[in-house]
C-alpha positions as CSV (number, residue, x, y, z in Angstrom):
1,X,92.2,114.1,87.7
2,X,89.7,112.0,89.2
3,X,90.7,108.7,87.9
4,X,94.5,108.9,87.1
5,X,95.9,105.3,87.6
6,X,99.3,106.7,86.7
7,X,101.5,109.8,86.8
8,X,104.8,110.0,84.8
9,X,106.8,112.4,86.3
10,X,109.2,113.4,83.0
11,X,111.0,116.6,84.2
12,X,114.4,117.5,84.6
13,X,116.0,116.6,87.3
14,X,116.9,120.4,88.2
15,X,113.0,120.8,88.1
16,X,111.9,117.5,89.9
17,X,111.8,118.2,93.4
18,X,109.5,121.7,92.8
19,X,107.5,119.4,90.6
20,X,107.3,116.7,93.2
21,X,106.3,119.6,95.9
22,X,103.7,121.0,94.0
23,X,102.3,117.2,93.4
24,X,102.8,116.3,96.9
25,X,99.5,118.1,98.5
26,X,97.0,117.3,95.4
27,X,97.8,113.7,96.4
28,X,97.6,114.3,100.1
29,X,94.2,115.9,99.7
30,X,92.9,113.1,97.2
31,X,93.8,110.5,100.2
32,X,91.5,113.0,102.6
33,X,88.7,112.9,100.0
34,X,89.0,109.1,100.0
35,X,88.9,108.5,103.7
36,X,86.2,111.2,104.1
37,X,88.0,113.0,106.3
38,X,91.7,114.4,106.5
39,X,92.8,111.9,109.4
40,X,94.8,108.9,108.5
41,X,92.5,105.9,109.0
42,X,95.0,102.8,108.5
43,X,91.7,100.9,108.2
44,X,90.2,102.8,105.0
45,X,93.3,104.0,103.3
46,X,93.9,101.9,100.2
47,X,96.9,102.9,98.0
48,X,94.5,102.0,95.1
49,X,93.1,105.5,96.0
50,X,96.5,107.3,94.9
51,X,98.1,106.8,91.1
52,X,101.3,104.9,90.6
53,X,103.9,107.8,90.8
54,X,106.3,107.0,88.0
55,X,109.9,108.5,87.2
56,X,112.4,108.9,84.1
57,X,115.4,110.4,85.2
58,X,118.6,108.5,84.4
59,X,119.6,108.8,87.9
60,X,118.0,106.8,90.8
61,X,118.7,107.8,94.4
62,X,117.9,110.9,94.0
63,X,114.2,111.0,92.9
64,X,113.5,108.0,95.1
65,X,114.8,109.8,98.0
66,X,112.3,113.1,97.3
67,X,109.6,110.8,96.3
68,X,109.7,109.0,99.8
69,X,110.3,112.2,101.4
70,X,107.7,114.2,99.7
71,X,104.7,111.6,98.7
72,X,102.3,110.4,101.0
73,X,103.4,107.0,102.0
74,X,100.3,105.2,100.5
75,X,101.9,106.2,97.3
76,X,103.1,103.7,95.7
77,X,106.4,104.8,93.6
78,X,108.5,103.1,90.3
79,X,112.0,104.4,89.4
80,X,112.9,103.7,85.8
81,X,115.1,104.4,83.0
82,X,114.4,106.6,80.3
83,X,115.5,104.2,78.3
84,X,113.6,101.0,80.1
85,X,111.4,99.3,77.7
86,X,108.7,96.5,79.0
């Protein structure tokens, strides 16, 4: 958990939201671990400190939307495809 560079978030999208919600806080409390305190310090928050939040559903707006709405907004956040392929 400690050093996750990435999450892949591969759940139905009838389960992502309440998978997104239950992420949401582990993340928000990681950032308060890495600041030393739970205050937002725009000078010692680094997105570095959070994992690349990754999605697969075939849809788009959706997840994006509960991603920004849910996630801390140091997280940084990648939409793709389920069948995207570097």
């Amino acid at each position: 958990e400690e050093d996750l560079d990435v999450i892949v978030l591969a759940v139905s999208i009838l389960s992502f939201e309440e998978t997104v919600k239950e992420l949401a806080p582990i993340l928000t409390k990681r950032l308060g671990q890495s600041t030393g305190s739970g205050a937002k310090d725009n000078a010692t928050i680094s997105s570095s400190t959070l994992p690349l939040i990754v999605d697969v559903l075939s849809v788009k707006e959706h997840p994006r939307s509960v991603l920004l709405q849910l996630l801390p907004e140091e997280c940084d956040i990648l939409c793709t495809h389920p069948m995207f392929g570097p």
